[in-house]
C-alpha positions in Angstrom: 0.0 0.0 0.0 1.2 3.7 -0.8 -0.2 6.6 0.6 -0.5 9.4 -0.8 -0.8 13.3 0.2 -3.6 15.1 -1.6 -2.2 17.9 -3.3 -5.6 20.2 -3.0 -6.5 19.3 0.8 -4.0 18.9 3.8 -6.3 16.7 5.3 -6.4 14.1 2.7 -4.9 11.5 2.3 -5.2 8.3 -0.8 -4.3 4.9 0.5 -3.4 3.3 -3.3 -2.5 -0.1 -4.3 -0.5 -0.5 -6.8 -0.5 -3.7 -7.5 -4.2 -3.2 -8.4 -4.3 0.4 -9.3 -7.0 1.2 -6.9 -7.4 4.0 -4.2 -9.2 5.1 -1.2 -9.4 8.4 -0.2 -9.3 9.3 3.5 -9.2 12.2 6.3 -6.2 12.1 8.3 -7.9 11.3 11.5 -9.8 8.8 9.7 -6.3 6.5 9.3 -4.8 6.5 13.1 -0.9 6.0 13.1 -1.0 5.7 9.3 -1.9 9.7 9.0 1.2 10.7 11.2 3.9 8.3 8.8 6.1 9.8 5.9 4.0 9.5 2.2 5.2 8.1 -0.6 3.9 10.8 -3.7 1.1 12.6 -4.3 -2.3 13.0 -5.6 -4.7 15.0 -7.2 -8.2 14.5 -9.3 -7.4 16.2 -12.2 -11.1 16.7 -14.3 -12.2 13.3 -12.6 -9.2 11.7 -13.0 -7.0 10.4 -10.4 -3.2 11.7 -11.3 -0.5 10.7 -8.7 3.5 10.7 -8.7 4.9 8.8 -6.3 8.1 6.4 -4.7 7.7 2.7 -5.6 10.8 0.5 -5.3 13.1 3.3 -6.1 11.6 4.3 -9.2 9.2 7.7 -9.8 6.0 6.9 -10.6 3.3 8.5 -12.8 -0.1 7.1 -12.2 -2.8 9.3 -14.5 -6.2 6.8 -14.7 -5.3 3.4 -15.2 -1.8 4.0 -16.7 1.4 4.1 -15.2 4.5 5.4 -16.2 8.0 5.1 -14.7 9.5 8.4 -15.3 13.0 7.7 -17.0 15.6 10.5 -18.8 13.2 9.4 -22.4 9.8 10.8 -20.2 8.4 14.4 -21.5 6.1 15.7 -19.5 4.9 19.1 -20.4 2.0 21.4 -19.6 0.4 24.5 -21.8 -2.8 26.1 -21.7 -4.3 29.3 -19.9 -5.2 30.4 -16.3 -7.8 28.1 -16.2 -7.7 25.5 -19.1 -4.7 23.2 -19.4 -3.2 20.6 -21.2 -0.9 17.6 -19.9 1.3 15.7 -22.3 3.6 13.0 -21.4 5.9 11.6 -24.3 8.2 8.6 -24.1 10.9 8.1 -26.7 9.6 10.8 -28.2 5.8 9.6 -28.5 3.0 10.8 -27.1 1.3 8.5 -24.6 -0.9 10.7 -22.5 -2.8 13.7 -23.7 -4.8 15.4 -20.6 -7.3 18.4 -20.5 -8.0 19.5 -17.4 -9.3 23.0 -15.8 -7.9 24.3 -12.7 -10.1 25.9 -9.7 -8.2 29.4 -10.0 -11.0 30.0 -6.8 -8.2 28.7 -4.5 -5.4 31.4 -5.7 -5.4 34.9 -4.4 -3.5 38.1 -6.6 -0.8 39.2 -4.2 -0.3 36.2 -2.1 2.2 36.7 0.7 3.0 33.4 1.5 6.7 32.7 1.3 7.5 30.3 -1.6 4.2 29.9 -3.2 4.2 29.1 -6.9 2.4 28.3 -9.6 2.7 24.4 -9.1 1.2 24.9 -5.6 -2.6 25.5 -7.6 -1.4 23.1 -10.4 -0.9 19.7 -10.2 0.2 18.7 -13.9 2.7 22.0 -13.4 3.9 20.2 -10.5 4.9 16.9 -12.1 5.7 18.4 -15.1 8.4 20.5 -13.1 9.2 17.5 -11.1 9.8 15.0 -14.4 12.0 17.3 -16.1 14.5 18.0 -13.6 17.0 15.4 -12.3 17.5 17.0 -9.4 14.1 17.6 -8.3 13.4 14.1 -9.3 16.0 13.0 -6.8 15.0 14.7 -4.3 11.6 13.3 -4.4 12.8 9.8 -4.7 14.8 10.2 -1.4 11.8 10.9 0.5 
């Protein structure tokens, strides 16, 4: 089992198996000592789609409906579209695998915000991986946990 911190609500968490691509999401004080543990990635429902990245035996995963993709140096993610309306692309080799229109809730962002270190991929999740995918560093970082 992987869990999973929701990237839209603090207090959610998605229990998800991947052996069987299914999930189950959850308050924190609805999972006991489970809530208080280190997660593994996370999630967000992206247009009705569950879209998560996460740590699975020391690879990056990309789960986006009932695909998943390890992220390798030959994965493209990429992310256009305007404030509201956006488009996720993953390639592999080149080739597109994964084409996703989503729309984001701009309700939740504020002009001016003054919160220290709050950027773009904070409201938007596909941002967030995208960013995340395409930088080796980053990637690292998120595999160590």
């Amino acid at each position: 089992m992987v869990l999973l911190q929701s990237n839209d609500k603090y207090d959610e968490l998605a229990e998800y198996d991947h052996s069987k691509g299914t999930f189950i999401i959850s308050s924190r004080k609805n999972l006991d000592d489970k809530a208080l543990l280190n997660t593994d990635g996370m999630f967000s429902i992206l247009s009705t789609i569950f879209v998560a990245l996460y740590r699975y035996k020391q690879q990056l995963i990309l789960r986006i409906g009932n695909k998943n993709i390890i992220l390798t140096d030959d994965t493209f993610v990429s992310v256009s579209g305007n404030a509201s309306n956006r488009l996720l692309i993953i390639k592999e080799f080149g080739k597109e695998i994964i084409r996703l229109n989503y729309e984001l809730d701009i309700s939740k962002q504020f002009p001016n915000d003054p919160t220290p270190f709050v950027g773009d991929e904070d409201f938007d999740f596909g941002l967030f991986v995208s960013n995340i995918a395409n930088d080796d560093k980053r990637k690292k970082i998120f595999l160590a946990g």
